[in-house]
N, C-alpha and C positions, 0 to 999 in steps of 0.2 A: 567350495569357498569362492571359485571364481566364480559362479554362477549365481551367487549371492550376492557378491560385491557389482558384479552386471545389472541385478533386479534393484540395487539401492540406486545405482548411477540412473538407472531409464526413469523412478522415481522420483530424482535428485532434478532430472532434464525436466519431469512433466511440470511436478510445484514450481520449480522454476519459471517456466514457460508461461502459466498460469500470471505469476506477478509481472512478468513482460508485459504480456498482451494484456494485461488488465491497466497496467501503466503506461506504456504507449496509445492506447486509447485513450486514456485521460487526459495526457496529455495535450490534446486536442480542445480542448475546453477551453483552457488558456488563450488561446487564439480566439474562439467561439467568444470568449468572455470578451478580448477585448476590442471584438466585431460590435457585439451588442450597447459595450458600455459607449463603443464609441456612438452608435444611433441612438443609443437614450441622448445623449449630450446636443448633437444636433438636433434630434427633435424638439427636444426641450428651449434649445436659445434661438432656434433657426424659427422656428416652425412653432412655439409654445404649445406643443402637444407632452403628453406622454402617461404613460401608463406606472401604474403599479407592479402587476403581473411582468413587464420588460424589467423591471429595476428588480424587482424580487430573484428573477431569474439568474443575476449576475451572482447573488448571494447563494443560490444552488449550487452553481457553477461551482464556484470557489470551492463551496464544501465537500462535494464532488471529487474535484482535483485531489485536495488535499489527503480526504477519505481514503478514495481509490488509490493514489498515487503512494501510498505509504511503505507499502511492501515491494512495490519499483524500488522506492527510494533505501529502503533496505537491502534490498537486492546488489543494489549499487555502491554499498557501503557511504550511502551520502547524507546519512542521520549524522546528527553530530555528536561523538567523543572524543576521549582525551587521546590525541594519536600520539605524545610524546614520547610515550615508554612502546607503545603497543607498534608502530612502523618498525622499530629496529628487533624487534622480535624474530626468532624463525618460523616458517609455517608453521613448525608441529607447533610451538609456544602459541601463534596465534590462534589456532585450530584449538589451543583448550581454554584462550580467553573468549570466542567465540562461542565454544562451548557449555560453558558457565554461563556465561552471560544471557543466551539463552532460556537454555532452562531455569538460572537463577530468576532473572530478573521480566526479560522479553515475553514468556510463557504464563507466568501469574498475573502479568497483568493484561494481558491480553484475556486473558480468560476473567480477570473482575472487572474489565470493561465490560465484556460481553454477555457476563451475567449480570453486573448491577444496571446493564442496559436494556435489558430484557423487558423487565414490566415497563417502562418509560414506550420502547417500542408498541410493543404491544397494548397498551392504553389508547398511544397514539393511532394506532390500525382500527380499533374499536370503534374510536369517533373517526373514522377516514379521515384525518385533521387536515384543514385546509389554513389556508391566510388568515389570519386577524384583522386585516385590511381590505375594504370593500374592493372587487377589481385583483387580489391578491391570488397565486397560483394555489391551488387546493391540494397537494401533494405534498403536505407538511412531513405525513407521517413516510413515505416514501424517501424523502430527503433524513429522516431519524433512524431509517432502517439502513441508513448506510453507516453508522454508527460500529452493527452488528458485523454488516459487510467487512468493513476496515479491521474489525478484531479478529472474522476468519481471515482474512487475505492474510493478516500479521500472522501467524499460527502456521498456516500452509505456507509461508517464507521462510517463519524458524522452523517447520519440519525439516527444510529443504537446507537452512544453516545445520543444522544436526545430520543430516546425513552426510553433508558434504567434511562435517569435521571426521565422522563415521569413519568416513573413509583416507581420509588425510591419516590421520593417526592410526589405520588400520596399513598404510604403505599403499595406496591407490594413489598415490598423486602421480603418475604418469597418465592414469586419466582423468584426471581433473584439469590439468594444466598442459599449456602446449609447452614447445621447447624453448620459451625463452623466460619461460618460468612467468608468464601471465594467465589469468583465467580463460579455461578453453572458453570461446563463443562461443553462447548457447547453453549454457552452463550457470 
């Protein structure tokens, strides 16, 4: 059983680690974003230049962020719910609203995202869809296939909520948590 409860934790750490690093890179865009919108601006009033493709790119950006950054943001518990009743709860209590909610709600629809997104994607890969705007960046359909991205990353988060309730409610929280009753980092 301990050698069970070990194989869910290393699993628990990789999905984990996964929406880290897929979020803290994203992270970066933001910045990126508002490098560029700040040189559209000057070029535009400074200089009366500017492009499409620069201005389009800010609109990637964002979607980007947002796309990627989701299961960060989950991770982090910084979606928003009703914390009134759910803070004063104890782990195990929250460990089975976590739980449900999951697979109630987090799971379905992650997956009729990503299936009623499918053909949309894939139409879009067919024509290699680019800008509607002369001058516009040609990687429509790349930017739509983060659609699909954002519904695994959510999916590979709630694996990673499901195993950590797993183990909550299976009496593992000495590895889950350090000693002062906060989530181990890394975790």
């Amino acid at each position: 059983m301990r050698s069970f409860n070990g194989s869910l934790l290393r699993a628990l750490r990789l999905f984990e680690s996964v929406s880290e690093w897929v979020g803290r890179a994203a992270s970066w865009l933001s910045l990126l974003m508002v490098l560029v919108t700040f040189a559209v601006v000057v070029l535009r009033y400074a200089f009366d230049l500017g492009w499409i493709a620069m201005q389009e790119s800010i609109t990637y950006m964002h979607a980007v962020l947002f796309l990627a950054g989701a299961a960060y943001t989950l991770r982090h518990q910084g979606h928003v719910r009703v914390d009134i009743f759910y803070r004063r709860f104890s782990p195990r209590t929250q460990a089975w609203v976590d739980l449900l909610g999951t697979l109630l709600l987090l799971m379905p629809l992650c997956l009729f995202i990503f299936f009623i997104s499918w053909d949309y994607v894939a139409d879009s890969w067919s024509l290699f869809e680019g800008s509607r705007e002369a001058g516009g960046l040609d990687g429509v359909f790349l930017l739509k296939s983060m659609i699909l991205v954002m519904a695994g990353l959510l999916v590979l988060q709630g694996v990673a909520i499901l195993l950590r309730c797993k183990l909550l409610l299976g009496g593992c929280i000495d590895q889950l948590y350090d000693g002062d009753g906060s989530p181990e980092e890394g975790i």
